[in-house]
N, C-alpha and C positions, 0 to 999 in steps of 0.2 A: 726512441728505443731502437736499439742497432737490430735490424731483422736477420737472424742464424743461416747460414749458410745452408742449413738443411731444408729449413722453410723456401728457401728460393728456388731449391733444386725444386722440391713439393711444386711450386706454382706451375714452371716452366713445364713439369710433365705432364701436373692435371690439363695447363692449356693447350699441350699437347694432343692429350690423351680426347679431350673434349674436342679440338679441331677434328684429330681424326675421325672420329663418331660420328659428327656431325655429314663430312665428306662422307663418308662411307653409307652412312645413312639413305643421303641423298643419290649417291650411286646407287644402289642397292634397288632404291624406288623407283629410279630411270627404267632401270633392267627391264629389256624387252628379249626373248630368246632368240625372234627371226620376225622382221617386220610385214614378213609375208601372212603370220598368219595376224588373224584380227583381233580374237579373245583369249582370252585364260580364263583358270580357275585356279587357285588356289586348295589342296588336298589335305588335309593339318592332320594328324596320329596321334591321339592321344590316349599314352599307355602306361597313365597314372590310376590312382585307384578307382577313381568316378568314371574314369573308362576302358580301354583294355583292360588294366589290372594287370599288364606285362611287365613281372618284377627284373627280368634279365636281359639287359640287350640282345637282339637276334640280328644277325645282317645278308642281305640277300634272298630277303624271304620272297615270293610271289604271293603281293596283295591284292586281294578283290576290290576292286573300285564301280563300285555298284551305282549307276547312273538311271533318275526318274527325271518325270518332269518336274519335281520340286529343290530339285538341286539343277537342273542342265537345260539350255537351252539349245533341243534337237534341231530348231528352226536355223541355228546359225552353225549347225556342220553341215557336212555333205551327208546324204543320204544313206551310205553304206558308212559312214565314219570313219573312210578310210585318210582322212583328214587331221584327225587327234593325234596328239605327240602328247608323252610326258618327260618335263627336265627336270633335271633335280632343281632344289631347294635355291641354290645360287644360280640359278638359270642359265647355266653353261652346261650340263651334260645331259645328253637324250640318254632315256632308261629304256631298258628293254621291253616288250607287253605284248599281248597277244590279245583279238577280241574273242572270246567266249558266243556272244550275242548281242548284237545292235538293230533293235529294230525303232525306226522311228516312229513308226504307226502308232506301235502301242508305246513309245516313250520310254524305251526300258533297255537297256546296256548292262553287260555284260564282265566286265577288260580286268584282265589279269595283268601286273606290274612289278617288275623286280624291282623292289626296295631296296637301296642300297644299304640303310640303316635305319634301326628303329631303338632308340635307346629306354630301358628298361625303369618303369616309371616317368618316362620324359613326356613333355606336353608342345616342345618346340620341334619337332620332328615334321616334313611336309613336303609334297614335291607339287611340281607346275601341270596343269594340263592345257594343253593349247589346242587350239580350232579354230576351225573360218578360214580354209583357204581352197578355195575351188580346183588350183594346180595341183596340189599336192596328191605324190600318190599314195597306195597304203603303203605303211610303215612297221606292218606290226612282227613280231619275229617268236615264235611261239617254241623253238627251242631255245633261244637264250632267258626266255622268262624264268630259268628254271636254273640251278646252281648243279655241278657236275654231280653231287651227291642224290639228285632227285630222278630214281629209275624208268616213273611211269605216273603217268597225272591220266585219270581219267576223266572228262568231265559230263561224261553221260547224256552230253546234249542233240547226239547223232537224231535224224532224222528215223534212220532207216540203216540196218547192218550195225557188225560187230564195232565195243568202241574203240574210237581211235586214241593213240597216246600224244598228249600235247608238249611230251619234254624231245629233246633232242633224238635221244636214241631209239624212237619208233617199235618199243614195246605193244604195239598191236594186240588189240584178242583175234585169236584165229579161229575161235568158237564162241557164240552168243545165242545162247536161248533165256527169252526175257520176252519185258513189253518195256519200249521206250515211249517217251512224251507223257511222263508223269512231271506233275508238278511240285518242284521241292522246294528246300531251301534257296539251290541258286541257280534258277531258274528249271530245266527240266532235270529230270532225274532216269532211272531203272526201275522197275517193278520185277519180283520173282517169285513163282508161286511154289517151291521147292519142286523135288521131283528132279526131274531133267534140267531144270534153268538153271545155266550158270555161266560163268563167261572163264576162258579159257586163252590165257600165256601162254604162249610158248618159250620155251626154254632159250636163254640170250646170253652174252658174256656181260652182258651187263648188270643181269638179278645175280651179282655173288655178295651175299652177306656177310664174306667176313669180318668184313671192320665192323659193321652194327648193323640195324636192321631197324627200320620206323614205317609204320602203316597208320594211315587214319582214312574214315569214311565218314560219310552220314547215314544216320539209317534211322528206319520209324516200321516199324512193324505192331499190328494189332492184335495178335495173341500169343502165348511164350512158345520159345526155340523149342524143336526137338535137337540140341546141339547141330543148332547151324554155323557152318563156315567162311564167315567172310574171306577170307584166306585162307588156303592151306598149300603147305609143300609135302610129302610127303611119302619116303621111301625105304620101305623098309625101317629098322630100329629111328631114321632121322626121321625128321617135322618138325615144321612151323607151323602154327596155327593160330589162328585169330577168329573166336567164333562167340556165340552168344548160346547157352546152355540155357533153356530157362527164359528166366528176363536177365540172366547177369550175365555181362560180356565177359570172356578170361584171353590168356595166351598161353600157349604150351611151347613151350621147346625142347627139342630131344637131340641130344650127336654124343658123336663119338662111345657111344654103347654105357653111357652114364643116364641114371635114371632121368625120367622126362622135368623140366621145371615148372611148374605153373603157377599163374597170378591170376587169380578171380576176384572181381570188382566185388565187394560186400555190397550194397544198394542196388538193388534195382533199375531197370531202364522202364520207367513210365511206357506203358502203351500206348499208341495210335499218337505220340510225340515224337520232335526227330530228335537225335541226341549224336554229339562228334564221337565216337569211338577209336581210339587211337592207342599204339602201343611201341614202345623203343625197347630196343635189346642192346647192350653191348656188354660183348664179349669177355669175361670175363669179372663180370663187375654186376650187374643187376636187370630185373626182365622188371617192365612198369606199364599199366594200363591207365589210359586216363578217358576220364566219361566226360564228356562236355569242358575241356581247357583245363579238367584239376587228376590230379592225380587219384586213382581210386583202388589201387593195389597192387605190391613189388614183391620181386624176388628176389635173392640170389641166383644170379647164371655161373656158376663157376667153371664155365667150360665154355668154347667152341661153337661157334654157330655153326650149323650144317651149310655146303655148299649146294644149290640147289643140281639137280640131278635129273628133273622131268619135268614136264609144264607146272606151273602152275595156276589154281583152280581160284575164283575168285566167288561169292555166292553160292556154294556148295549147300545144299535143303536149308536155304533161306529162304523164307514166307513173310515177303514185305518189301518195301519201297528202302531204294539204296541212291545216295548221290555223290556224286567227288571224293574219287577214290586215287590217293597218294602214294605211293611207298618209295622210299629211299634207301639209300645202301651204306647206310649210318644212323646211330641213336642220334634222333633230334630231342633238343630240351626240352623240358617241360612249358619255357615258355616259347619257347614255336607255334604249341599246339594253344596255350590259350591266348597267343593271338590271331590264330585259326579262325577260332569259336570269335572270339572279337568283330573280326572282320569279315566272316563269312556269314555269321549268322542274319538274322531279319532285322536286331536291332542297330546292328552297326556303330554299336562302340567304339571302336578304334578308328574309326574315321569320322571326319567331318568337312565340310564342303563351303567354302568361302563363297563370297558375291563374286558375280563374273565379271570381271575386265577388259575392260575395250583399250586396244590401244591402234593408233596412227602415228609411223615416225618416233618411235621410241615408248611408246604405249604407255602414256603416265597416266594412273588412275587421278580422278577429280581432284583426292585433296591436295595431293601433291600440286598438280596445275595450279589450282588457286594459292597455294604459296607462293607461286615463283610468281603471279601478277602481281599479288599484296606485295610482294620482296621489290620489283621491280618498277612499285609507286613508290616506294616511301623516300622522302625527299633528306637531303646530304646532312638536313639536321637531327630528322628522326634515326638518322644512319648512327649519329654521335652519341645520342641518349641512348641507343641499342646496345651502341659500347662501350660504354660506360656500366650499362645495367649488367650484360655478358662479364668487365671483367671484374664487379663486387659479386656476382655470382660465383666465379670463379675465386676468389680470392675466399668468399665462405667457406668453400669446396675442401679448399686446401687446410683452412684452419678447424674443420670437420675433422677432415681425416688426420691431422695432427692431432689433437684434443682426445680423438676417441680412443686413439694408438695409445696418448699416453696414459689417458685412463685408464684401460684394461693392462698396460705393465704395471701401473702404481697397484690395481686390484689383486696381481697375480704377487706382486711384491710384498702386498701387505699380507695377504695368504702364507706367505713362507716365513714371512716372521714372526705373526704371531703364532704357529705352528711352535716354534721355539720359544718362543718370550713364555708361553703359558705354560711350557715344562720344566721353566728355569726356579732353583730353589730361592737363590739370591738373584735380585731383579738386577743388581749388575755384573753378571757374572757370564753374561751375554761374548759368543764370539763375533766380535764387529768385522772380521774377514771374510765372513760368506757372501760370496761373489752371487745368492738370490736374494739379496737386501739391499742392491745397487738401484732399484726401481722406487723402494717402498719408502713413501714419506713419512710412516711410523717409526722407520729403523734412523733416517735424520732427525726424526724428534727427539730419539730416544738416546742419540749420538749429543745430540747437544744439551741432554740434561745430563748426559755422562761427562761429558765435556768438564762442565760446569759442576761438576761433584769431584772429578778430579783434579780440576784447581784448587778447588776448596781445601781440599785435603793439602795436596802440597802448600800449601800457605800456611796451614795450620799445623807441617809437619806431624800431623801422623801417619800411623802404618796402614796400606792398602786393603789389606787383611782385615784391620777391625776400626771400621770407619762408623762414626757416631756423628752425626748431623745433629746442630741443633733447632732452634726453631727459627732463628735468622738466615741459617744454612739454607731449611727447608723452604722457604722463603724465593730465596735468590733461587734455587733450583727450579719452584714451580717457574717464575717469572721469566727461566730460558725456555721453558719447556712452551708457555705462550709466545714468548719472541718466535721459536722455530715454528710454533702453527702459523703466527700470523704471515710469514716470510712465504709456509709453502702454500697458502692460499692466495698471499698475491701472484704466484706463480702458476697455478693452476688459472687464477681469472684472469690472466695475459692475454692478447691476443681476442678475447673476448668480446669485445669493444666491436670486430670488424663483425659479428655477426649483429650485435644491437645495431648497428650503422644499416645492415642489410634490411634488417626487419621495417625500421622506422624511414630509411632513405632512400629505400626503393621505389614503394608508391611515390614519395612525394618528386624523384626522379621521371616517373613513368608520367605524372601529372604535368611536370613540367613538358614536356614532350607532347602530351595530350593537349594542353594549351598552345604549346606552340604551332601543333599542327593545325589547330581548328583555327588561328591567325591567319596561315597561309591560305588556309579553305577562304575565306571570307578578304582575302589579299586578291585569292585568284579569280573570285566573282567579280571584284571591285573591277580587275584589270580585263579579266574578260565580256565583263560589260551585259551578261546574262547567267543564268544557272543553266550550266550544263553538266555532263559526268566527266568528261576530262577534265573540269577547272579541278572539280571540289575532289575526286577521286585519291590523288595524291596527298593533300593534306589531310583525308580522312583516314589512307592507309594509316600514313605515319601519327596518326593521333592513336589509333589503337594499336597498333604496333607497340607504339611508345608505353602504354598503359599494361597490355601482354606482359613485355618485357621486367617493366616494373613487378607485374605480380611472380613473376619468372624467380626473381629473386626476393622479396619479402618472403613467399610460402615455406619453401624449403629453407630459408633462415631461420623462418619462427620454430619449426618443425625440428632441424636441427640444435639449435639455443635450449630448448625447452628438454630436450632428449639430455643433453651436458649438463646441463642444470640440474636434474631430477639425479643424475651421477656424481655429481659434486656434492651435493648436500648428503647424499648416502654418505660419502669420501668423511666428510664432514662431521655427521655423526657419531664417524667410527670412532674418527682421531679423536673427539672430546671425552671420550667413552676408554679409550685407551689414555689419554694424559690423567683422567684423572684415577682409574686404574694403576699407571705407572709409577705416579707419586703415592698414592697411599703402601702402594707395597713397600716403597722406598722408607717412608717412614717407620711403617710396621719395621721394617727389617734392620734399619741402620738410624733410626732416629731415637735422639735420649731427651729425657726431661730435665728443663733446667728447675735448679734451685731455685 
């Protein structure tokens, strides 16, 4: 059988496509960032629904990467941690971060981390963390953790004195009445007992909201607000405000001499719980609060954020513990903030924390290593059985992905024509020029019992018009209409053959190899004259090697074979269900009784 021109293209790219992989693979796993330092970790994000629940890409966010002694090993950084790097994903670019809190004593880390991307639902998302190197100095940069839209990061962890701002632009409180070294969510927090307590902005070019406006905090207070202010601007007919009425948080906003807009959370904030309270404005479009990562009540803003004009007030007669306090100078999405709550919170969803990594000289983790010895025993014949078995795997591959291709056009084929066949009054009165009838092997069936009606008739000159089959007619008619099934089922099981060759010829390939190698094992005793591990080492690689490889290509043959099969015989079904459908209309319609 002459193999199609398009099957060959097929092989050439899967072997292609499969080289590549493979190389890339293997580079990939080499990947060491700097061999100065000694370990990694692996950082994974997962912002599918079993965890973040982050339905919208965000990019550039500052992640918390919360470090215990059951994820990290304090013993192999430096002391102050000024040691740690994070690369991204491909282990060439250093990310920005900043540490929060590293104490090794109590085994407990802090580090904030600009993420370059977190895709929305996605579970492949993950950046590098590195450590182990006694040179290194600190590296941490605590204004670039933070994207230009982000005004003021507080993180409340001050010992002593007003807090400080961890983003770029040194939004400073230049007034603090509070008690710090509460225990929060991420790690220490504020406490305020209303009254006097409050922390106090000064006014910057940097707090202007007119493109949008986004605030989030943590807060856990034990009995309801007398409308307290986690926020507020406030001059005259303008304000912003972000505050908790009660136990429900809301947002008000007022400008330009139009009535104020407000959004009050419906639900409640549970008492002596923390909860993310968070709100995004933009301009001309919609005010929205969200309670813990969900959205919990919107407005309409149809106007103008006010520009701020005096300091701004931060815990304004709030009576309770507050932590990690944010605002930006643009509406952040909804999913920013639940992956806030993700990441921030205690249980730490969105993140996950791989085994640690030792590397020397290019830092291959174990399994990798033991490949390249097992690779680097198997002897020139197990090398031949490997390819062998690599190119029937490959050659399945290709007739996979051929078979299934044409599957689903003959399915979508078969779709559009009986779509028309079942509205036609006369069953040949079909238009055989629709260019979606090119795929469907019912529309050739149907073609060649047209065919075969149409001779018929010119033989017997009559008119196309009013054509009357008799039962010898009907006869020869069905019997094209089985020649064209039997034709397109040989053509459908073409090609077929190379997967039953895979299923049953691979083990008994992989076995031959496994024989062969354990010849060589007992060749190399004989020659070496004792049992040692280099004699038998080589012939044992390559006997399971050989066996591997085998099952490499039977598994995913049977798995494939059996997936085609279970599609052919639907195929199958249909067509028997349609030919005999076809003919009896034919009869009904155009067939006469003989005398």
């Amino acid at each position: 059988m002459k193999v199609p021109g398009t099957f060959k293209r097929l092989t050439g790219i899967m072997g292609a496509a499969l080289l590549l992989t493979m190389v890339t693979g293997v580079l990939q796993a080499d990947a060491w960032w700097d061999e100065k330092w000694q370990y990694r970790k692996k950082i994974a994000f997962d912002a599918g629904d079993k965890g973040g629940n982050v339905k919208e890409s965000i990019t550039d966010a500052p992640v918390l990467v919360r470090l215990h002694s059951g994820n990290f090993a304090f013993a192999n950084a430096k002391k102050d941690g000024s040691d740690i790097r994070f690369i991204s994903a491909d282990d060439k670019m250093p990310l920005k971060f900043h540490i929060e809190k590293f104490d090794p004593k109590q085994e407990i880390a802090l580090v904030w981390v600009k993420v370059p991307k977190i895709v929305g639902g996605g579970t492949q998302d993950s950046i590098g963390l590195y450590y182990g190197n006694e040179s290194a100095n600190a590296g941490q940069e605590p204004g670039g953790t933070y994207d230009t839209a982000q005004v003021l990061s507080y993180h409340l962890s001050e010992a002593e004195g007003a807090p400080k701002d961890a983003t770029a632009y040194g939004n400073h409180g230049s007034t603090f009445s509070g008690a710090l070294g509460t225990a929060a969510v991420l790690g220490n927090g504020a406490t305020f007992k209303g009254g006097a307590d409050k922390i106090v902005v000064p006014r910057s070019p940097s707090l202007n909201f007119a493109k949008g406006f986004s605030f989030s905090a943590w807060v856990r207070f034990d009995q309801p607000q007398g409308d307290a202010r986690l926020f507020s601007w406030q001059e005259g007919a303008q304000a912003v405000v972000v505050g908790i009425n009660g136990d429900k948080a809301y947002a008000r906003v007022a400008a330009g001499g139009k009535p104020a807009v407000t959004a009050t959370a419906a639900a409640p904030l549970s008492l002596k719980a923390w909860h993310h309270v968070a709100v995004a404005a933009e301009p001309g479009k919609r005010l929205a609060v969200y309670i813990d990562g969900t959205e919990a009540a919107a407005a309409n803003l149809p106007g103008e954020l006010p520009a701020p004009a005096a300091d701004i007030i931060l815990s304004e007669s709030y009576v309770g513990d507050l932590d990690e306090v944010q605002v930006a100078n643009l509406a952040r999405p909804a999913s920013w903030f639940t992956a806030a709550v993700a990441g921030q919170g205690q249980d730490g969803k969105l993140t996950s924390y791989m085994q640690e990594e030792s590397g020397k000289g290019g830092g291959e983790n174990l399994t990798i290593r033991l490949i390249k010895v097992t690779a680097r025993s198997i002897t020139f014949d197990g090398w031949m059985i490997i390819a062998l078995c690599t190119f029937m795997l490959l050659l399945a591959a290709v007739v996979f992905v051929n078979k299934f291709t044409r599957l689903q056009k003959i399915k979508r084929g078969n779709e559009a024509f009986l779509e028309s066949f079942n509205h036609l009054h006369d069953p040949l009165e079909l238009d055989q020029n629709d260019e979606n009838f090119q795929n469907s092997n019912l529309f050739r069936i149907y073609q060649a019992g047209y065919d075969r009606i149409a001779n018929w008739v010119e033989k017997q000159s009559e008119k196309q018009d009013d054509v009357s089959l008799t039962n010898s007619a009907m006869n020869i008619f069905r019997a094209s209409l089985d020649r064209a099934n039997s034709e397109e089922v040989r053509k459908m099981n073409a090609w077929m053959i190379v997967l039953t060759l895979g299923i049953s010829g691979g083990p008994f390939w992989g076995l031959l190899g496994t024989v062969w190698g354990v010849m060589n094992t007992f060749a190399s005793l004989a020659e070496a004259g004792e049992a040692n591990l280099s004699a038998i080492a080589p012939g044992v690689a390559s006997a399971l090697a050989c066996t591997l490889f085998g099952l490499f290509v039977a598994i995913p043959a049977l798995f494939a074979y059996s997936f085609l099969v279970m599609h052919m015989k639907n195929l199958n079904v249909e067509t028997r269900h349609f030919i005999e459908e076809y003919a009896l209309r034919v009869e009904g319609f155009h067939g006469k009784e003989e005398a």
